[in-house]
N, CA, C and O atoms as CSV, one atom per row, in Angstrom:
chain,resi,resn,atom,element,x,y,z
A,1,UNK,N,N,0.834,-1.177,0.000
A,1,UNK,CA,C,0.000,0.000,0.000
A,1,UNK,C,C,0.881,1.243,0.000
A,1,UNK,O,O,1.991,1.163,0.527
A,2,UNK,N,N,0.505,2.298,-0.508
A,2,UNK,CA,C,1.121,3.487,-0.782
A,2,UNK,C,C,0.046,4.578,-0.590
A,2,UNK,O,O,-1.118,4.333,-0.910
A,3,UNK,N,N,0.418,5.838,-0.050
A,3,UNK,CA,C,-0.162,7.263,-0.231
A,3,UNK,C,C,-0.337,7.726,-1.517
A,3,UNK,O,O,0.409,7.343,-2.418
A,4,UNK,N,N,-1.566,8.790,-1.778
A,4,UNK,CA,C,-1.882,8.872,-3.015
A,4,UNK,C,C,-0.952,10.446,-2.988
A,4,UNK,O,O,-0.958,11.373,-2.178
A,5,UNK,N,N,-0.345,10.262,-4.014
A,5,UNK,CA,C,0.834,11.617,-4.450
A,5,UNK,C,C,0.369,12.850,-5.444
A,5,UNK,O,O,0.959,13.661,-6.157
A,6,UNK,N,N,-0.873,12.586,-5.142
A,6,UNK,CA,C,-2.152,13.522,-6.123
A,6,UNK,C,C,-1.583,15.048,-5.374
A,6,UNK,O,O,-1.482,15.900,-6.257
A,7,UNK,N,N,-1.293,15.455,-4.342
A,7,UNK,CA,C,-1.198,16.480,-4.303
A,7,UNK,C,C,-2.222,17.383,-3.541
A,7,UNK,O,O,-2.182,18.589,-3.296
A,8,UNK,N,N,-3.227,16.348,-3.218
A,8,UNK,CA,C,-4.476,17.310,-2.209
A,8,UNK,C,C,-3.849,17.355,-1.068
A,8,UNK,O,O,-3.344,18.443,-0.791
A,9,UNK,N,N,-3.707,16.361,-0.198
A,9,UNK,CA,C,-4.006,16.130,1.097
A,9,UNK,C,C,-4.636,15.098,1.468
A,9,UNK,O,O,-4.513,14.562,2.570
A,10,UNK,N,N,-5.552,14.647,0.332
A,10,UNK,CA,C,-6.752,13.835,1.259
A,10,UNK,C,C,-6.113,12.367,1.786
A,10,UNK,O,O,-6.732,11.821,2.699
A,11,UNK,N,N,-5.371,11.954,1.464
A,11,UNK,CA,C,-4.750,11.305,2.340
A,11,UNK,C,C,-5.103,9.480,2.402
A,11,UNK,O,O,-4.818,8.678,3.292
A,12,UNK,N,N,-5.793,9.271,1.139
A,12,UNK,CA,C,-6.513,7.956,0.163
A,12,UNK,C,C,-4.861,6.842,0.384
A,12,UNK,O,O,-3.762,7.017,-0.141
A,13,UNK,N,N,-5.209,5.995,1.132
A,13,UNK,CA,C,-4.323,5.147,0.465
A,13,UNK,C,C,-4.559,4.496,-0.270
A,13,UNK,O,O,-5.714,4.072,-0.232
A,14,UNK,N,N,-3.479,3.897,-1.613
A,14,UNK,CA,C,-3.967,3.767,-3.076
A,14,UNK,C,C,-2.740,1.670,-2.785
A,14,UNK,O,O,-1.565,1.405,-2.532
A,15,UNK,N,N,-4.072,0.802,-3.055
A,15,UNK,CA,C,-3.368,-0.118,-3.288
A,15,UNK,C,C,-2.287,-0.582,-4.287
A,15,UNK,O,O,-2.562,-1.059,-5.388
A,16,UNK,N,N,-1.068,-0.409,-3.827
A,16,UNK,CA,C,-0.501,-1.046,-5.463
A,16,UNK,C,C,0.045,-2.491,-5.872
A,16,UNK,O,O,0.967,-2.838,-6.610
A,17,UNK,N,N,-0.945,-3.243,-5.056
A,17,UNK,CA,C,-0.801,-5.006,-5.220
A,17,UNK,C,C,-1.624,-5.267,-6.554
A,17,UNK,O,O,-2.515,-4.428,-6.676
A,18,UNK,N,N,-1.590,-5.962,-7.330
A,18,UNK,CA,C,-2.301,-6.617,-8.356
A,18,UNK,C,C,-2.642,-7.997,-7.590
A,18,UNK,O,O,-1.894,-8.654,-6.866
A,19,UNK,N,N,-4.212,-8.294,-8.015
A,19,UNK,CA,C,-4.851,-9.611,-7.443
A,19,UNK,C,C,-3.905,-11.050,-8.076
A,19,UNK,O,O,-3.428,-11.472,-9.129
A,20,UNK,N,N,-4.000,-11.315,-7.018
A,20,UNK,CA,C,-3.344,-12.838,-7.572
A,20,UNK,C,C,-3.484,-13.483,-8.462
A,20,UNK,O,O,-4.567,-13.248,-8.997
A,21,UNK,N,N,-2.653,-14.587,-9.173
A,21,UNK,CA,C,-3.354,-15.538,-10.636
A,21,UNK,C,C,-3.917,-16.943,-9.523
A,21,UNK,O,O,-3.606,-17.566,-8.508
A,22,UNK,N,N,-5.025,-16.834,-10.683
A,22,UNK,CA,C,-5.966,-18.330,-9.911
A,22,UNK,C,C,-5.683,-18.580,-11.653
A,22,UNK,O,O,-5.242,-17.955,-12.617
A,23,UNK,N,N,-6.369,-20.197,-11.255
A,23,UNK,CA,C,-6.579,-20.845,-12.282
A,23,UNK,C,C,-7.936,-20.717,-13.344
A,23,UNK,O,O,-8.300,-21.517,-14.205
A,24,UNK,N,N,-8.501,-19.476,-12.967
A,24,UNK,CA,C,-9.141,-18.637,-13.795
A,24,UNK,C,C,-8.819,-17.299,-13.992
A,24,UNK,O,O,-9.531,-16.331,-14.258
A,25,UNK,N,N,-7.782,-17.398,-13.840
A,25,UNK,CA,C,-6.904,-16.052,-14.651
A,25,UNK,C,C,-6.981,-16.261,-16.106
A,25,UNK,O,O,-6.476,-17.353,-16.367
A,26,UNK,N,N,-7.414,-15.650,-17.173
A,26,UNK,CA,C,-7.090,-15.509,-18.584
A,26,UNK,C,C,-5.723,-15.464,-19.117
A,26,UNK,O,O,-4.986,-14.606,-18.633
A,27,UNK,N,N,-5.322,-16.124,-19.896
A,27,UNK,CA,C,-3.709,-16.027,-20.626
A,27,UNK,C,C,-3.325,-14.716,-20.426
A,27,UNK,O,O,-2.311,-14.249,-19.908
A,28,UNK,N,N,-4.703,-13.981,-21.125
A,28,UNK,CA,C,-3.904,-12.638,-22.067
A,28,UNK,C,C,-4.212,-11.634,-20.585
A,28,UNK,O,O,-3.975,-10.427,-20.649
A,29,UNK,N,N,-4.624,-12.109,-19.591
A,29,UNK,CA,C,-4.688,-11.345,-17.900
A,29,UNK,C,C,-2.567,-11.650,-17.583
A,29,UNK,O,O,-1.709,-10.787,-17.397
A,30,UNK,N,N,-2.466,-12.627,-17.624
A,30,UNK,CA,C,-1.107,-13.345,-17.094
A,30,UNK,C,C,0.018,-12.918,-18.080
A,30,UNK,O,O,1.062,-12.536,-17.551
A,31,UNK,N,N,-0.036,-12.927,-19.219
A,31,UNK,CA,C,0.513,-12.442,-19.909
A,31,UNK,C,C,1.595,-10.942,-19.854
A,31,UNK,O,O,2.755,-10.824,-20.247
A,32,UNK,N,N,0.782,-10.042,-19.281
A,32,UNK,CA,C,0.697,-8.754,-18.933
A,32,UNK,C,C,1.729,-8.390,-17.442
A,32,UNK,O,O,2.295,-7.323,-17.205
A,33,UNK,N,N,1.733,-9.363,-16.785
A,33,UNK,CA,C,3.207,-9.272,-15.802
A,33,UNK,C,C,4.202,-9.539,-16.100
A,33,UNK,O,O,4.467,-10.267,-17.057
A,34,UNK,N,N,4.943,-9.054,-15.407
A,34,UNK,CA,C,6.680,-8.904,-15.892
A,34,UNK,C,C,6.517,-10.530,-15.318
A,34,UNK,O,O,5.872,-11.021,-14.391
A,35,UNK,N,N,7.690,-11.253,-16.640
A,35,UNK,CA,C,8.409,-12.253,-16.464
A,35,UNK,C,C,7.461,-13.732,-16.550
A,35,UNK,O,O,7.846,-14.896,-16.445
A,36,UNK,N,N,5.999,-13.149,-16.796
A,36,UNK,CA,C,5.130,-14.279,-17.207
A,36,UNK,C,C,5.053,-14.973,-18.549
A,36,UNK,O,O,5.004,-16.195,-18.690
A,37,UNK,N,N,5.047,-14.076,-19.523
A,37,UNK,CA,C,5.521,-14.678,-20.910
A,37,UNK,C,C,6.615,-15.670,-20.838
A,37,UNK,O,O,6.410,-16.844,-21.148
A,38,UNK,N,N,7.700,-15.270,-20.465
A,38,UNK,CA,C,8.609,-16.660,-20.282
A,38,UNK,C,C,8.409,-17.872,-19.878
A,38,UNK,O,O,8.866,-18.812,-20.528
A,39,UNK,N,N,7.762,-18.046,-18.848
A,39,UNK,CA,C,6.812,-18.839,-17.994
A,39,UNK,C,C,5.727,-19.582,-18.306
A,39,UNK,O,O,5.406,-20.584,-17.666
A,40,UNK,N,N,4.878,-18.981,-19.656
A,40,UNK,CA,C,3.870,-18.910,-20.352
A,40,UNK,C,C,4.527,-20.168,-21.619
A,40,UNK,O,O,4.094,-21.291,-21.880
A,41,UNK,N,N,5.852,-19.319,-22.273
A,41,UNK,CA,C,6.031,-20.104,-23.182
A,41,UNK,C,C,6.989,-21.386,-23.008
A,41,UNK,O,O,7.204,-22.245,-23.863
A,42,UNK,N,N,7.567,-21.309,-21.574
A,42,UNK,CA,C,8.262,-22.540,-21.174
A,42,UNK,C,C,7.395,-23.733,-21.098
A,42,UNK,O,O,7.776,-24.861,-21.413
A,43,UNK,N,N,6.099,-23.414,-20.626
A,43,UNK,CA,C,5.214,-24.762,-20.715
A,43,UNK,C,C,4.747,-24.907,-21.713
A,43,UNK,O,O,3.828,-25.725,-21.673
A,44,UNK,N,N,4.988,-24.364,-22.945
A,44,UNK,CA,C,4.119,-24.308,-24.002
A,44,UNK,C,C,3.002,-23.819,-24.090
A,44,UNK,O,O,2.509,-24.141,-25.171
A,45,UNK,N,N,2.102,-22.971,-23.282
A,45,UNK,CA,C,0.821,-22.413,-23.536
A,45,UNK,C,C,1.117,-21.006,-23.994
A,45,UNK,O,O,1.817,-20.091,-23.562
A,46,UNK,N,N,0.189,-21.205,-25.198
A,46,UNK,CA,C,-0.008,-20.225,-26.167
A,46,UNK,C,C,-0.888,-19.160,-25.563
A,46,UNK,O,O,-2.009,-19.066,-25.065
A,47,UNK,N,N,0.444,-18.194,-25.923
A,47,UNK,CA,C,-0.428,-16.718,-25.411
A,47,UNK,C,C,-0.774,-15.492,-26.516
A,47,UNK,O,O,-0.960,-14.278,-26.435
A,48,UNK,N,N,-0.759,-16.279,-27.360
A,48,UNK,CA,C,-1.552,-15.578,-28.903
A,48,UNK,C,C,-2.951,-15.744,-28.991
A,48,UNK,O,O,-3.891,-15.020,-28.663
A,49,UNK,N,N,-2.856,-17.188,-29.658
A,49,UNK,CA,C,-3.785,-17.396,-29.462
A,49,UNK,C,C,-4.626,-17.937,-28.621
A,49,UNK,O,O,-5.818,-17.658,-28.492
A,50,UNK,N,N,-3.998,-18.726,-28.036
A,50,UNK,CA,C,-4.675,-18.940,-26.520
A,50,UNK,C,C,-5.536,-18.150,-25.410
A,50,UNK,O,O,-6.367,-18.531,-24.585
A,51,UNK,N,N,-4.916,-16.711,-25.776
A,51,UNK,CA,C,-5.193,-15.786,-24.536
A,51,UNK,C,C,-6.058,-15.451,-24.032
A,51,UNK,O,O,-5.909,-14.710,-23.060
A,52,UNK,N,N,-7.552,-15.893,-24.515
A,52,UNK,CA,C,-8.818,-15.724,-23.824
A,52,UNK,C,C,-8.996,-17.206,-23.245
A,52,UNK,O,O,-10.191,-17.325,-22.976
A,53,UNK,N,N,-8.312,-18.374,-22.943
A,53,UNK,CA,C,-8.195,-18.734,-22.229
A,53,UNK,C,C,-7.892,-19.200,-20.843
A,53,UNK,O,O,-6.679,-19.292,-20.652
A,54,UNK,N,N,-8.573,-19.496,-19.905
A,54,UNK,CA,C,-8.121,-19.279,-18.166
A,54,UNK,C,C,-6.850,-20.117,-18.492
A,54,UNK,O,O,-6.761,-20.803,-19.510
A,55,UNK,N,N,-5.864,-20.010,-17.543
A,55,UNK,CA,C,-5.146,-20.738,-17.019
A,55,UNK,C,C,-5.135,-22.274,-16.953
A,55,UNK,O,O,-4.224,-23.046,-17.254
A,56,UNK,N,N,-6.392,-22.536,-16.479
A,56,UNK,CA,C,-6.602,-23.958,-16.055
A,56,UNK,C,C,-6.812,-24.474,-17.551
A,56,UNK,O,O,-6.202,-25.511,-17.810
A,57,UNK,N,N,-7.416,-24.036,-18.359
A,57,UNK,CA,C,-7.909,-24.496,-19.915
A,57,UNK,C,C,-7.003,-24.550,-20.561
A,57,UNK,O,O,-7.064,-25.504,-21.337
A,58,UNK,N,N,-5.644,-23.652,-20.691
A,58,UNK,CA,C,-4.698,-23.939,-21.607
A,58,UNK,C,C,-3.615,-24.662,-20.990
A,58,UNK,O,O,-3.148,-25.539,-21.717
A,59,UNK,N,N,-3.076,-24.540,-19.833
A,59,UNK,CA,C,-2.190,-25.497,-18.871
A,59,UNK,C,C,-2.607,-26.628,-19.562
A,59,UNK,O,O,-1.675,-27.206,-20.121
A,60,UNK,N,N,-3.865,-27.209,-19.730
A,60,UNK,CA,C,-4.292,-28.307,-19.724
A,60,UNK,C,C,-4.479,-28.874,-21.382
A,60,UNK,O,O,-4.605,-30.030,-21.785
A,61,UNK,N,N,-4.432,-27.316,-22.301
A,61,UNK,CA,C,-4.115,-28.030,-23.621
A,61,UNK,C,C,-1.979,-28.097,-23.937
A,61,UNK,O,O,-1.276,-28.501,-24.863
A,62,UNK,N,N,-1.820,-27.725,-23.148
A,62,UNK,CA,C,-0.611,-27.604,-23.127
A,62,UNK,C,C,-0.065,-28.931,-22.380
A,62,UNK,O,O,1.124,-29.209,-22.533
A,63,UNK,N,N,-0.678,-29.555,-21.777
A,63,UNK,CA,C,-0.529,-30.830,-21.185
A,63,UNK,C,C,0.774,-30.936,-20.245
A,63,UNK,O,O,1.712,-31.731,-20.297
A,64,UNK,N,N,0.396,-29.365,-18.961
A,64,UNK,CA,C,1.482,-28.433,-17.910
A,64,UNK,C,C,0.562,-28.927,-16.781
A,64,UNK,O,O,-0.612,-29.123,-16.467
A,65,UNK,N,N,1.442,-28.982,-16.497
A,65,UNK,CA,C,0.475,-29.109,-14.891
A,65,UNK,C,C,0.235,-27.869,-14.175
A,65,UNK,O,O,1.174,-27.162,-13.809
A,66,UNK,N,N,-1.054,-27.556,-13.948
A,66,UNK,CA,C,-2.008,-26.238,-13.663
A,66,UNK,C,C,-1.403,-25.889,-12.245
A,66,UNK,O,O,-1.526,-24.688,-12.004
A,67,UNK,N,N,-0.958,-26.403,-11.524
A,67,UNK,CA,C,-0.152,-26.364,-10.042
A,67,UNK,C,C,1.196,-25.479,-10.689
A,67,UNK,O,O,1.303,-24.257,-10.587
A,68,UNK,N,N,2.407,-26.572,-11.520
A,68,UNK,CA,C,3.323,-25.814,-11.638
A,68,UNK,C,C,3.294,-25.052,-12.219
A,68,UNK,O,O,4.451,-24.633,-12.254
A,69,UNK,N,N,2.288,-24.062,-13.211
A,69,UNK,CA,C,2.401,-23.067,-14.073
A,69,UNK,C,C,2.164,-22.016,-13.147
A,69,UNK,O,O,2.642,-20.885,-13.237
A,70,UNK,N,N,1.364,-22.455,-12.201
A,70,UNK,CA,C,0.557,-21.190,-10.876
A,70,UNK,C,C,1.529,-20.675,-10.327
A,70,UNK,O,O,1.722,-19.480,-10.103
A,71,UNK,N,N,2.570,-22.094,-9.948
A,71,UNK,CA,C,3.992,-21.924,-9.015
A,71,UNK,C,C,5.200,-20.939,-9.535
A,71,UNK,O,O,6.019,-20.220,-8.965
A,72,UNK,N,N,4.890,-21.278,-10.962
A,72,UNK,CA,C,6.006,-20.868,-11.613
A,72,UNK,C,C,5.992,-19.066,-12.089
A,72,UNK,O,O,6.812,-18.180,-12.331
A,73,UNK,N,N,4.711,-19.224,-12.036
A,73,UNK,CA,C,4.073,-17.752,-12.300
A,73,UNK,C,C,4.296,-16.945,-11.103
A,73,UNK,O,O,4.744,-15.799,-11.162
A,74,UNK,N,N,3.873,-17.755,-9.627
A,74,UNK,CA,C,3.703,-16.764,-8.504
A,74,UNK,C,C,5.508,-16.360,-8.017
A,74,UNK,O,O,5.745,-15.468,-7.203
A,75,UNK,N,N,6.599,-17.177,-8.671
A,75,UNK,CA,C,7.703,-16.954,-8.706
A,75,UNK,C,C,8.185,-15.605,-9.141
A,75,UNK,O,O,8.953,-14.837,-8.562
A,76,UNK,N,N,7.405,-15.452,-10.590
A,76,UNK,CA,C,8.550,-14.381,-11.147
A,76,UNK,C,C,7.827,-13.246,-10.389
A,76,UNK,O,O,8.648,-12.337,-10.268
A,77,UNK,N,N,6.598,-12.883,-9.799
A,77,UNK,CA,C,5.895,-11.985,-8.926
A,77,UNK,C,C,6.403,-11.564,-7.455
A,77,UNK,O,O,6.069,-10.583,-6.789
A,78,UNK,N,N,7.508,-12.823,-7.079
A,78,UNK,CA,C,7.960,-12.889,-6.143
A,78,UNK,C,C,9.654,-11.959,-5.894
A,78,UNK,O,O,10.342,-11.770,-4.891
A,79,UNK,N,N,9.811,-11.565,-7.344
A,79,UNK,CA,C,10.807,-11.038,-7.578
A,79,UNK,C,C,10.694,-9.785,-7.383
A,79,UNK,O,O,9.586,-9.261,-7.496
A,80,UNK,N,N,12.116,-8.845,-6.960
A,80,UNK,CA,C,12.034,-7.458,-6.740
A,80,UNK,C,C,12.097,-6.884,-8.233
A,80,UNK,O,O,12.049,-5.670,-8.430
């Protein structure tokens, strides 16, 4: 969490966490964090065309296991 640097005063604290990936996260949702594309294309799930697919749907045409893609994802998030 952070102070809002708007310049009033009012004094809003402004979350700057992004919600977690579940296994109904969309490709093209996951896609969009640093260091997930890599991650994305190490298991083979397609984030072209794939990308209106959840997580759990393409892990699974990708024949990844929906655990380690989650794991592997909540890794690079874990980074400074």
């Amino acid at each position: 969490m952070s102070h809002c640097t708007c310049g009033c005063g009012h004094g809003i604290t402004v979350s700057t966490m992004t919600p977690p990936l579940t296994a109904d996260t969309t490709v093209d949702e996951a896609k969009r964090r640093p260091g997930a594309l890599d991650v994305l294309e190490r298991f083979g799930i397609n984030h072209c065309c794939g990308a209106p697919l959840a997580l759990r749907e393409a892990a699974a045409a990708a024949g990844a296991s929906l655990d380690e893609v989650l794991s592997a994802l909540a890794m690079t998030e874990a980074r400074p």
